[in-house]
N, C-alpha and C positions, 0 to 999 in steps of 0.2 A: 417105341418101346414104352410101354407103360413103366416101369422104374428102373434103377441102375445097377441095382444090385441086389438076387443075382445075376448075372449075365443071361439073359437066354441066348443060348449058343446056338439053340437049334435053327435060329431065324438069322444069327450073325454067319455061319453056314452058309444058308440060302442063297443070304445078299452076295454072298460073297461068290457065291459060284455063278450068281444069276448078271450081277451087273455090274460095270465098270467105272459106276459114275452114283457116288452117295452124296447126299446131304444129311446131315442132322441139325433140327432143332429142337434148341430147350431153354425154359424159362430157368434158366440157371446159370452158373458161371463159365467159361466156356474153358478156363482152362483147369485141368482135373476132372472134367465133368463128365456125359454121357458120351459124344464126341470121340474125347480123348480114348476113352475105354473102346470104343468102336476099333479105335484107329490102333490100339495097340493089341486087341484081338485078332486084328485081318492080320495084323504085321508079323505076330506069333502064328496063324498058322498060314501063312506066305499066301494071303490077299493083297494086292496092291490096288485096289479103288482111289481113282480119284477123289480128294475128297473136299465138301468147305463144310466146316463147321460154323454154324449160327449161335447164337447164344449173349450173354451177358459179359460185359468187359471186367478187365479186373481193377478196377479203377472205381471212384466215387463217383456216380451219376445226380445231376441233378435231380431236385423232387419236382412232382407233376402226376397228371392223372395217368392210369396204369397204357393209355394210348397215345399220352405224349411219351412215357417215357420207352414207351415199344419204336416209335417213331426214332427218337433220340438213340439208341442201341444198337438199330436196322430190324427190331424185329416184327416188324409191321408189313402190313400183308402186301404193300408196293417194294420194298425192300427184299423182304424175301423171294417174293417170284422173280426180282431183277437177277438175285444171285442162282437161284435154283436157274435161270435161262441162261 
């Protein structure tokens, strides 16, 4: 989804009728975040997707280059495929 708000429902719909198994990622926080909003759209209109959310912890992260710190969070492209499999 290109941004969070508003919701495009008409694609959260879609997923929702089409498949059983989502991931979201985002260069953001994860909790409050795109994720959540997903998870609590399916849930209002009775989707039950599996789901893992990706994202940013809610904690202090060390400083580092923007691919150590994707690395250090899981959002780095060996990380993510592990979780997405």
């Amino acid at each position: 989804m290109r941004f969070l708000k508003p919701l495009d429902e008409d694609i959260l719909k879609e997923v929702g009728e089409r498949f059983r198994r989502i991931v979201t990622i985002e260069d953001g926080t994860i909790k409050g975040g795109l994720g959540s909003a997903v998870l609590e759209w399916m849930a209002e209109h009775n989707f039950h997707p599996q789901t893992v959310r990706l994202g940013l912890p809610d904690h202090f992260v060390e400083h580092g280059t923007p691919a150590e710190l994707y690395k250090i969070v899981g959002l780095d492209k060996d990380n993510i495929i592990r979780n997405i499999l």
